[in-house]
C-alpha positions in Angstrom: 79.4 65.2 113.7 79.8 62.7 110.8 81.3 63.7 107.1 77.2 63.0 106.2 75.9 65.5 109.0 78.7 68.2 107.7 77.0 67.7 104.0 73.8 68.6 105.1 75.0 71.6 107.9 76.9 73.5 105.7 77.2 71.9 102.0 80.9 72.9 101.8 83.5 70.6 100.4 86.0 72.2 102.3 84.3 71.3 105.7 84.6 67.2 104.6 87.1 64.6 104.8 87.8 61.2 103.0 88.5 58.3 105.5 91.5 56.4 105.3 92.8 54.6 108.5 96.7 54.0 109.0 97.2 50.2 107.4 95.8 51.9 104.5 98.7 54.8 104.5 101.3 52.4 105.4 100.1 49.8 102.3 99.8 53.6 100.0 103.3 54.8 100.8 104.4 51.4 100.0 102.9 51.5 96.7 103.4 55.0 95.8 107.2 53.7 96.6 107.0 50.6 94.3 106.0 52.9 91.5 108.7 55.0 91.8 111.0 51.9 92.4 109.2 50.1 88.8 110.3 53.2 86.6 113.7 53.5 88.0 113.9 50.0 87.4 113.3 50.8 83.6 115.5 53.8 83.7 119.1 53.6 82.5 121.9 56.3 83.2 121.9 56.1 79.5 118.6 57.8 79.7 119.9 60.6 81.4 122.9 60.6 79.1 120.1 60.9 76.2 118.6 64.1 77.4 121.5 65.8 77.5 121.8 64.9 74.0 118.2 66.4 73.6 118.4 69.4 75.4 115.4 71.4 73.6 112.7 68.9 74.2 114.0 68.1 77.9 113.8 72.1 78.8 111.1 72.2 77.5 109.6 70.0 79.0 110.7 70.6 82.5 109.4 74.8 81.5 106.1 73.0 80.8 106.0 70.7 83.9 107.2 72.7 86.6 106.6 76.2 85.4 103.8 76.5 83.2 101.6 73.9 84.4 101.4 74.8 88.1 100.7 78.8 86.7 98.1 78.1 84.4 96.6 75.8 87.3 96.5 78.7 89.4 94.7 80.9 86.6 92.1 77.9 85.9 91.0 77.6 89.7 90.4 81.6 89.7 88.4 81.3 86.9 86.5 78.2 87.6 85.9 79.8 91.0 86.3 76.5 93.1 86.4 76.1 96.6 89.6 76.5 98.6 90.0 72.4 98.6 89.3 71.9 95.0 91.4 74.5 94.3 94.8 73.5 96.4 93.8 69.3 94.8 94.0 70.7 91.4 97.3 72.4 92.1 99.0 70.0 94.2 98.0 67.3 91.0 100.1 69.6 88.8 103.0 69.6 90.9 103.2 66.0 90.8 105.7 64.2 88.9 104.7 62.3 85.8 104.3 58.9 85.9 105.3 55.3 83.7 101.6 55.7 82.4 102.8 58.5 80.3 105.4 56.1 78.7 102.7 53.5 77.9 100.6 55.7 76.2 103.6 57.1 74.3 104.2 53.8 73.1 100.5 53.1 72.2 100.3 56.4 70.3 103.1 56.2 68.2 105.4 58.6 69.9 109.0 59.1 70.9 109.1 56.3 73.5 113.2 57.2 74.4 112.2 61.0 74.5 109.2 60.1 77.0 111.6 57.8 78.9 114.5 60.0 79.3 111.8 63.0 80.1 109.9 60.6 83.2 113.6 60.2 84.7 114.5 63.5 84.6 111.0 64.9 85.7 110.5 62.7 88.8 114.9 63.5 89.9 113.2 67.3 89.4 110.3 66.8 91.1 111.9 65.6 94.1 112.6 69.3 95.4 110.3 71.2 92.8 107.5 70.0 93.6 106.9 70.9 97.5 108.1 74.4 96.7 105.9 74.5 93.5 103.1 73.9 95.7 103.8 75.8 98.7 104.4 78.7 96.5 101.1 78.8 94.1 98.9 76.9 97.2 100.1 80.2 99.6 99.0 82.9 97.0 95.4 81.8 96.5 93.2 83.5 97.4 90.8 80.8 99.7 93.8 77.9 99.5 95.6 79.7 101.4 93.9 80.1 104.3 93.6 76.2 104.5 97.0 76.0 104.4 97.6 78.7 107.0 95.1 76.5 109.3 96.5 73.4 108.7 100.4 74.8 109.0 102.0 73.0 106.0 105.6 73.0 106.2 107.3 72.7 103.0 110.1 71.0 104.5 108.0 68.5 105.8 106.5 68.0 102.4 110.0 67.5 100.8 110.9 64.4 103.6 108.0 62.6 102.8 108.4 62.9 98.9 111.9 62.4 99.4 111.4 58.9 101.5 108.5 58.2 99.0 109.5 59.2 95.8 113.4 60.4 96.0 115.0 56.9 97.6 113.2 54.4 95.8 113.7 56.1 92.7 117.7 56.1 93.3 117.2 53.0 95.0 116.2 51.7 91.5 118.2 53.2 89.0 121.6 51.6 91.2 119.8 47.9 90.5 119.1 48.9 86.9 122.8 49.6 86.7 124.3 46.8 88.9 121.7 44.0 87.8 120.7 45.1 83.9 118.9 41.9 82.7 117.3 41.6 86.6 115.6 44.8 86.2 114.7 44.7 82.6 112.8 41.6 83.8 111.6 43.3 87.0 110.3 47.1 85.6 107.8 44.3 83.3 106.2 43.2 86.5 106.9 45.7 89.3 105.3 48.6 87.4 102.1 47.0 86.3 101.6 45.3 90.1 102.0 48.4 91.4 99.9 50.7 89.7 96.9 48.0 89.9 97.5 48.1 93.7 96.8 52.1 93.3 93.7 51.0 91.5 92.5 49.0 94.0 93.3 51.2 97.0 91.5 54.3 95.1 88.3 51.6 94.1 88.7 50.5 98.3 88.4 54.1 99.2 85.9 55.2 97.2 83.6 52.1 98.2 84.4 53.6 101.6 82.9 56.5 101.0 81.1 56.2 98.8 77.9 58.3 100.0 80.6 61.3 100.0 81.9 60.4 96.6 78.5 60.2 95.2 77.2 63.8 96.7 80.7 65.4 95.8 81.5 64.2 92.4 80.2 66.8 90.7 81.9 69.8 92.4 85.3 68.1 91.0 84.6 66.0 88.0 84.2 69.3 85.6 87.2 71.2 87.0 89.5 67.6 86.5 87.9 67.1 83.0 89.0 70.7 81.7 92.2 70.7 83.9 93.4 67.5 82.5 92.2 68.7 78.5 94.1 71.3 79.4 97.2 69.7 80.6 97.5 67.5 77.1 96.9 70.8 75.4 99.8 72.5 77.2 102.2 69.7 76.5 101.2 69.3 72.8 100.7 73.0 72.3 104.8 73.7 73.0 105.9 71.1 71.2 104.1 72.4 68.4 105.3 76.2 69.2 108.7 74.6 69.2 108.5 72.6 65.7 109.4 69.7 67.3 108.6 66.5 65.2 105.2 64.6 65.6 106.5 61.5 67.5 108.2 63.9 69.9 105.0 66.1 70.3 103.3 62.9 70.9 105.7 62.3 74.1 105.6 65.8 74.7 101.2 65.5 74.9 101.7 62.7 77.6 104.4 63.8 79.9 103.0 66.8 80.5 99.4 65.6 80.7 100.2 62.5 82.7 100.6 63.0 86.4 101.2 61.0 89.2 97.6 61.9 91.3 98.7 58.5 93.3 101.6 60.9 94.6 98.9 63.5 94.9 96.2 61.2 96.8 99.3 60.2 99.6 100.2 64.0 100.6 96.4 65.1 100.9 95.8 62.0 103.4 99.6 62.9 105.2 99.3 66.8 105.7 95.7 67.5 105.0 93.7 64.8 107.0 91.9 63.7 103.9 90.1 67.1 103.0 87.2 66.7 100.9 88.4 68.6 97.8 91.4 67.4 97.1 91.2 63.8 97.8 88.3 64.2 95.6 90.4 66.0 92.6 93.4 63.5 93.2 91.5 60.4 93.4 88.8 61.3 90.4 92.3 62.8 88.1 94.2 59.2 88.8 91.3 57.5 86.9 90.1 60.0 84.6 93.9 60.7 83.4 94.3 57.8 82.3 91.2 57.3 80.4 91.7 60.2 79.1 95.2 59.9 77.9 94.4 56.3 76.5 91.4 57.6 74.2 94.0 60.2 73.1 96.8 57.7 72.5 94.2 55.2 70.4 92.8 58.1 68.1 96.3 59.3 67.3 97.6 55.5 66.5 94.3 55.2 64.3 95.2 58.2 62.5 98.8 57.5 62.3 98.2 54.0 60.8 95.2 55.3 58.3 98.3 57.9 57.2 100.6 55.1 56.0 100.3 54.4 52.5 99.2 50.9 51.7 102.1 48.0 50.8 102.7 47.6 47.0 101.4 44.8 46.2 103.6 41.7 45.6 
């Protein structure tokens, strides 16, 4: 029975999957690696030495990422009442590390751009081991997730080899050039990052062209829950910094690191261990384009309201 026939026999996201043959995992894990590899290349020991020096913002940020975020997931799928898939997508995409995106919009908003570096670094060295047993842990007590992944047999040690080999190596891979080879990787992080990330693009466009019939008839089952989960992601991360009277640029990095996730990470785990189930390659394809849109808009309102703030020059 095609994905098309399961639409019509039993309307259940949970009974489809998204295509995606093995030359396009090989070319994904390859990206998903070059991403990584692009923002270690940008990332400096010195970074690390800097959040030390900041240890407020960086805990609490790391509370926000790998505690808070992943909770109030959990909460938001109970009371959105989505299916089992939908459900384990939108958790799985708050597990994820953030990404260099969150640094760009940082930047374009006016924020703490050192803050949001030294935060990325530390958040994907985290996220390494947090994030299998975030998900394992808040994917095994829900309610209808659960039983997917009691069917499918997840092992979270299998989870932490592949974001290890995806994620952990080509991140330390990258910070040891940034080190050994400063002006080559200053150079490099420029081009690497960008390349990458449009490859994502293109592999998520490819994929959803695939299937595009699914896409179309599913689209609305997800594109709610990611709009509210990823409001409320931004929310979260602006909302402690706030609580914490930290200063406006630092809120501002605060907003995106916690908002910001890397779905691309996401979107490579669902096709490994999952086989591509309908609801959450669905959520972690749709949140890799609607995040950033989403954090973009963000990042241009704030810079128009930051530079309608500053008093005009004197003049001469």
């Amino acid at each position: 029975m095609n994905p098309i026939d399961l639409i019509a026999a039993n309307g259940d996201v949970d009974a489809i999957r998204i295509s995606f043959d093995e030359n396009s995992m090989v070319i994904l894990r390859a990206v998903i690696a070059l991403i990584m590899f692009g923002i270690a290349l940008g990332t400096t020991i010195d970074d690390f030495r800097q959040a030390i020096r900041r240890p407020l913002a960086i805990s609490i940020a790391i509370a926000a990422q790998f505690i808070l975020l992943p909770a109030i997931t959990f909460v938001l799928t109970l009371i959105l009442g989505v299916r089992g898939s939908v459900a384990l997508g939108m958790i799985l995409v708050a597990c994820c590390p953030p990404g260099n995106v969150s640094n760009i919009v940082t930047h374009l908003s006016g924020g703490d751009v050192a803050l949001s570096v030294s935060m990325t670094a530390v958040g994907n060295l985290l996220a390494i081991f947090l994030m299998p047993l975030n998900f394992a842990l808040w994917g095994g007590l829900h309610p209808t997730g659960s039983e997917i992944m009691r069917a499918i047999d997840l092992d979270a040690i299998d989870m932490l080899s592949e974001v290890l080999l995806v994620i952990g190596v080509p991140f330390v891979l990258g910070i040891g050039v940034a080190h050994l080879f400063p002006k080559f990787a200053a150079k490099g992080s420029k081009i690497v990052g960008p390349v990458a990330f449009a490859a994502l693009g293109g592999l998520i466009l490819v994929s959803l062209l695939g299937n595009w019939a699914l896409f179309v008839a599913w689209i609305g089952v997800v594109a709610i829950a990611v709009a509210i989960h990823d409001g409320l992601a931004l929310s979260l991360g602006y909302g402690i910094a706030r609580a914490f009277n930290l200063p406006v640029p630092q809120r501002k990095a605060m907003t995106f690191e916690v908002g910001v996730r890397n779905a691309g990470l996401g979107l490579l785990l669902v096709f490994t261990f999952f086989d591509g189930l309908g609801g959450m390659a669905l959520v972690a394809a749709w949140w890799g384009i609607w995040d950033i849109i989403a954090a973009l808009a963000v990042a241009k309102i704030w810079r128009r309201r930051t530079l309608s703030s500053e008093p005009a020059p004197a003049p001469a």
